[in-house]
C-alpha positions as CSV (number, residue, x, y, z in Angstrom):
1,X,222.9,169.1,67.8
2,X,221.6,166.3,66.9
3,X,218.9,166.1,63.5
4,X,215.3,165.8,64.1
5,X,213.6,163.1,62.8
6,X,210.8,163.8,60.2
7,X,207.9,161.3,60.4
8,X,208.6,160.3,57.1
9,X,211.8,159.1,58.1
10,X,209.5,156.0,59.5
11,X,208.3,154.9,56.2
12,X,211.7,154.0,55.2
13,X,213.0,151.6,57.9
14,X,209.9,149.7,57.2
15,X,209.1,146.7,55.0
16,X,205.8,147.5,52.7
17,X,204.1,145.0,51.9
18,X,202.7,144.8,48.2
19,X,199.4,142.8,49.5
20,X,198.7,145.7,51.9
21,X,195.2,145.4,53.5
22,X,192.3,147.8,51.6
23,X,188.6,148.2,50.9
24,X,186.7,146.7,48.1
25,X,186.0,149.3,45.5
26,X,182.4,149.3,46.8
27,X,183.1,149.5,50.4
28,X,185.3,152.2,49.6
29,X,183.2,154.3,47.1
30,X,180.6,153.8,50.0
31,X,182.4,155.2,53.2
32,X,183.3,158.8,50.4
33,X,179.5,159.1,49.9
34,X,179.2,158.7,54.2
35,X,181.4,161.2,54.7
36,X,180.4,163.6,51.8
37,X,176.8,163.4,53.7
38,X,178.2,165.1,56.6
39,X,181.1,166.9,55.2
40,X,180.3,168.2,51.8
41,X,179.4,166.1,48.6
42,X,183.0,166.9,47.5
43,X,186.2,166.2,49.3
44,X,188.8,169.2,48.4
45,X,192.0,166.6,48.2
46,X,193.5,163.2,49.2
47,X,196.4,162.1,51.4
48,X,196.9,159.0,49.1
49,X,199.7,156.8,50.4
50,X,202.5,155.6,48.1
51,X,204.0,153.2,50.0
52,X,201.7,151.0,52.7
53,X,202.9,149.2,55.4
54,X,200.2,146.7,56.6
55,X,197.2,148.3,55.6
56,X,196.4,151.2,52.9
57,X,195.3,154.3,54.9
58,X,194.1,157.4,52.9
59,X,192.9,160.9,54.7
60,X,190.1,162.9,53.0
61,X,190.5,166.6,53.8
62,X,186.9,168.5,54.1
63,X,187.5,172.3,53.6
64,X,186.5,174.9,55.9
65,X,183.0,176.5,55.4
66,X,180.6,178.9,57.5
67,X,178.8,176.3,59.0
68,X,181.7,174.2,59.9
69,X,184.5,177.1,60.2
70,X,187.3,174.1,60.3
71,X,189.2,171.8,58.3
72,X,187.7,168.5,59.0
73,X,190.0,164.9,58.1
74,X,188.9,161.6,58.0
75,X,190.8,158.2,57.6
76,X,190.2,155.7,54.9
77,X,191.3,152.2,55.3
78,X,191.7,151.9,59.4
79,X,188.1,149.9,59.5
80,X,188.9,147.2,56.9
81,X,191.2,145.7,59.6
82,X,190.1,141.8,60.0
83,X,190.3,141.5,63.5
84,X,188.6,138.2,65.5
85,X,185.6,139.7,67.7
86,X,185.9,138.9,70.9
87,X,183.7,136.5,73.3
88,X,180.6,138.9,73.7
89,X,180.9,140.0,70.1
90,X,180.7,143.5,70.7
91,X,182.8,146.3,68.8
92,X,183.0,146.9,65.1
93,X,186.2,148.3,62.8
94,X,186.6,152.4,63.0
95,X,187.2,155.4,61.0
96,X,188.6,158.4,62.5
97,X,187.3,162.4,62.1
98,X,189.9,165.1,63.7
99,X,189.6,168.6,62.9
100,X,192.1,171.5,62.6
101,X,192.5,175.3,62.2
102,X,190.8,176.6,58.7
103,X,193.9,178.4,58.2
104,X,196.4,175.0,59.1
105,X,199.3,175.0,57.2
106,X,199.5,171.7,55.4
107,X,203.2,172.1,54.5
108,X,204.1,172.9,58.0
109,X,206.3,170.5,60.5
110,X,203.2,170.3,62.6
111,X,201.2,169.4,59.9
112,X,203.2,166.6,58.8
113,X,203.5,164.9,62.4
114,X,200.0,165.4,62.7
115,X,199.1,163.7,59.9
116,X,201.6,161.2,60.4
117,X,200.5,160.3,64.0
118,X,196.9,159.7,62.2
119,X,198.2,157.3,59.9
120,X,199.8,155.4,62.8
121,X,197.3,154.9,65.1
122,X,194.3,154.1,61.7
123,X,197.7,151.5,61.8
124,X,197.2,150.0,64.9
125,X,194.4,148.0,64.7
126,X,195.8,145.6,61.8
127,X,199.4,145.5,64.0
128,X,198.2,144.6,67.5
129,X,194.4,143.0,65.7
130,X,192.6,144.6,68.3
131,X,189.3,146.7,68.3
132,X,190.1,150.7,69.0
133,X,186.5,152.3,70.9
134,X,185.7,155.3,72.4
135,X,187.2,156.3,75.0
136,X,190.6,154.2,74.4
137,X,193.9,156.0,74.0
138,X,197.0,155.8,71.9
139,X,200.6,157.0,72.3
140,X,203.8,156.3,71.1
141,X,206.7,155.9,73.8
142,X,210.2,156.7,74.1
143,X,212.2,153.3,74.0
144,X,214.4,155.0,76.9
145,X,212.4,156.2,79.1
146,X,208.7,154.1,78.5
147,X,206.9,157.7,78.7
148,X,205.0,158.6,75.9
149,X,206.3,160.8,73.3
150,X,205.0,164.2,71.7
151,X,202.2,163.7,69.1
152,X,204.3,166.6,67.7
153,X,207.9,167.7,69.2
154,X,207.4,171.2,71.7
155,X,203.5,170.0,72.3
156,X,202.6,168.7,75.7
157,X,199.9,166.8,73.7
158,X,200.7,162.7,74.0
159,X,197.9,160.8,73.4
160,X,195.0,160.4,71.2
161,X,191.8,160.2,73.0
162,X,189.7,158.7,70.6
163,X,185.6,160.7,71.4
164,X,181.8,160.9,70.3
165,X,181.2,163.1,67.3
166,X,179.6,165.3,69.2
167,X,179.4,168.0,66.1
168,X,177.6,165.8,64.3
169,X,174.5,164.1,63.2
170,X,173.7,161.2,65.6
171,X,173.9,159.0,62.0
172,X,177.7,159.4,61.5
173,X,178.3,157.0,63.9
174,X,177.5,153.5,62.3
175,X,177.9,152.6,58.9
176,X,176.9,149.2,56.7
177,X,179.3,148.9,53.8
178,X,177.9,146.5,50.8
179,X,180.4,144.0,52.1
180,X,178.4,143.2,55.0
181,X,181.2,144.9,57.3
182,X,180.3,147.6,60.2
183,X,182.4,150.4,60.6
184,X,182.0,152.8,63.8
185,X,183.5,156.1,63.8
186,X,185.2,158.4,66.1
187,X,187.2,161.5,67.0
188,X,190.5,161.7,67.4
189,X,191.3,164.3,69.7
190,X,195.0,164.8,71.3
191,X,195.5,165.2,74.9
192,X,198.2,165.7,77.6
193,X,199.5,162.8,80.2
194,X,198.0,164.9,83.0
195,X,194.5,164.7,81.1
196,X,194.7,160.8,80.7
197,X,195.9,160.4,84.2
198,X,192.5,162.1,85.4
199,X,190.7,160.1,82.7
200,X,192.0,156.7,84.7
201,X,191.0,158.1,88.0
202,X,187.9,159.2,87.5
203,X,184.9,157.3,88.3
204,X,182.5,158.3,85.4
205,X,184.2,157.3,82.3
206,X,182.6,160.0,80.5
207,X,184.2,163.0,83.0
208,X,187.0,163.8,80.8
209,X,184.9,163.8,77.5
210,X,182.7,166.4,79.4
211,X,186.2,168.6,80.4
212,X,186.8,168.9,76.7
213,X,183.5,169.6,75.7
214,X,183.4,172.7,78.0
215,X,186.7,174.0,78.1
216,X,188.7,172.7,74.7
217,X,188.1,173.9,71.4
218,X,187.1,171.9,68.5
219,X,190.0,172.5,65.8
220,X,193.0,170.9,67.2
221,X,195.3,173.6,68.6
222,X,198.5,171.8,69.3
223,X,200.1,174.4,71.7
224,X,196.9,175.0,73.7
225,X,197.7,174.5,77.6
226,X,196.8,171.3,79.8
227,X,192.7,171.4,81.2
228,X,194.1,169.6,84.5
229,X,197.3,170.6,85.2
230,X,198.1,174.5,85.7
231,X,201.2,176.0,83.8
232,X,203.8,178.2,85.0
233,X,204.3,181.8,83.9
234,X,207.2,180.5,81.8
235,X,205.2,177.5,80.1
236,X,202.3,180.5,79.6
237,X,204.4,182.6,78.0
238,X,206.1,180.2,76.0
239,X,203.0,179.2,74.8
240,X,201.2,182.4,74.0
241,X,204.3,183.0,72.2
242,X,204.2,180.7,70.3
243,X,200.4,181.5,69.3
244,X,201.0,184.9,68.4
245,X,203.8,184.0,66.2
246,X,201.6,181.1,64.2
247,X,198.8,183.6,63.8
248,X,200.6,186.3,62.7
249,X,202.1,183.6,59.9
250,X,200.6,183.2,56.4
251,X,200.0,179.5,55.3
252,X,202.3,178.5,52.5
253,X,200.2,175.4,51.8
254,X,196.4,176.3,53.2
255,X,194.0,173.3,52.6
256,X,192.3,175.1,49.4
257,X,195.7,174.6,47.3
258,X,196.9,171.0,49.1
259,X,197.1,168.6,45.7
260,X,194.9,165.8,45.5
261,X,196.9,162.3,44.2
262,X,193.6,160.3,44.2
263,X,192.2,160.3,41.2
264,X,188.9,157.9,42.3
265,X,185.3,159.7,42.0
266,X,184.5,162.7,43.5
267,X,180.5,162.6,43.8
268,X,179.8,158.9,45.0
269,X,176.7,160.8,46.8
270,X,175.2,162.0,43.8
271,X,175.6,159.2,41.6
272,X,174.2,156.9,44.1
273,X,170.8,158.7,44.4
């Protein structure tokens, strides 16, 4: 059989470049005290990349709390693409907000091609210089066949469908950083080839983003079933299989133990008051 690829693996084949694109202290010490607004004053750790290819992307992890029972991420680095506006001007740089399980297993194989398709598509911008906005998409695809790949192998999950914060305060959405730059911000939310297809056919752009709303939860549940597209009793039990066996596993690494490796400041929001 042959080995599965870790995510990691990618990192490797690549050349970094030492002049990697990042925020100006400022900008950056501005977008933690944004977040820590809306998630908590204090981030619980860092995904701090050692090696960057193109652009330095960081993810802040927001523990789980009783008014927001899920783990909430959010890039770092994705909106200080320069990318040329295009002839009406419209569309600013992005940050991206997901959200998983309270009791995610950070040290899991899901969690690390999660986490790793996050840091690919907060990539994307700076590679193709092109705005991301809501209601885009983004996929990976199998050299073979041109169909999109897994956002994590045994999910029917493909794409990131990128959403209004709909959890949040109406201010999330726009930020000013002291540089002068806008940044907009989204959710990324994974989704299956059947729910993009009826995305692209529907008439109201927005009919989709409703479909989640009512019938998909918030925390990203990567072996939930397709909204669209019914499954067969063996796809149904493979799945609720599957369920029972992750709930019924302990975390080795839950987010209240996953070690921080950025050492920056903590409380931006406080000292900035």
């Amino acid at each position: 059989m042959e080995k599965q690829q870790s995510p990691h693996d990618e990192l490797h084949v690549k050349a970094y470049s030492d002049g990697a694109v990042r925020y100006p202290d400022a900008d950056r010490h501005a977008l933690e005290a944004h977040y820590g607004k809306f998630f908590g004053e204090s981030y619980s750790s860092v995904r701090h990349e050692k090696i960057s290819v193109e652009v330095h992307v960081d993810i802040y992890t927001y523990g789980a709390s009783a008014s927001r029972p899920y783990v909430t991420l959010a890039t770092s680095g994705m909106g200080a693409a320069n990318i040329p506006r295009d002839d009406t001007g419209s569309g600013h740089p992005t940050e991206l907000i997901t959200y998983v399980p309270h009791d995610w297993d950070f040290s899991s194989t899901e969690a690390i091609w999660l986490t790793r398709r996050l840091i690919e598509v907060a990539r994307y911008p700076h590679q193709a210089q092109t705005i991301v906005a809501k209601h885009h998409t983004w996929c990976t695809f199998d050299e073979h066949t041109n169909v999109a790949d897994a956002l994590v192998p045994g999910s029917l999950l493909t794409h990131w469908y990128f959403r209004s914060l709909i959890h949040e305060k109406p201010e999330i959405d726009h930020l000013i950083l002291p540089s002068g730059r806008h940044v907009n911000f989204m959710w990324a939310y994974p989704i299956t080839r059947q729910e993009l297809y009826f995305a692209t056919q529907s008439d109201e752009p927005y009919e989709l983003e409703v479909q989640l709303a009512a019938h998909a939860e918030t925390p990203i549940d990567i072996h939930r079933k397709c909204l669209i597209s019914p499954e067969n009793r063996e796809e149904r039990r493979a799945r609720i299989r599957t369920q029972k066996k992750m709930a019924r596993t302990v975390p080795v690494v839950p987010w209240m133990t996953v070690p921080c490796d950025y050492h920056g400041p903590n409380k931006v929001a406080s000292k900035e008051q």
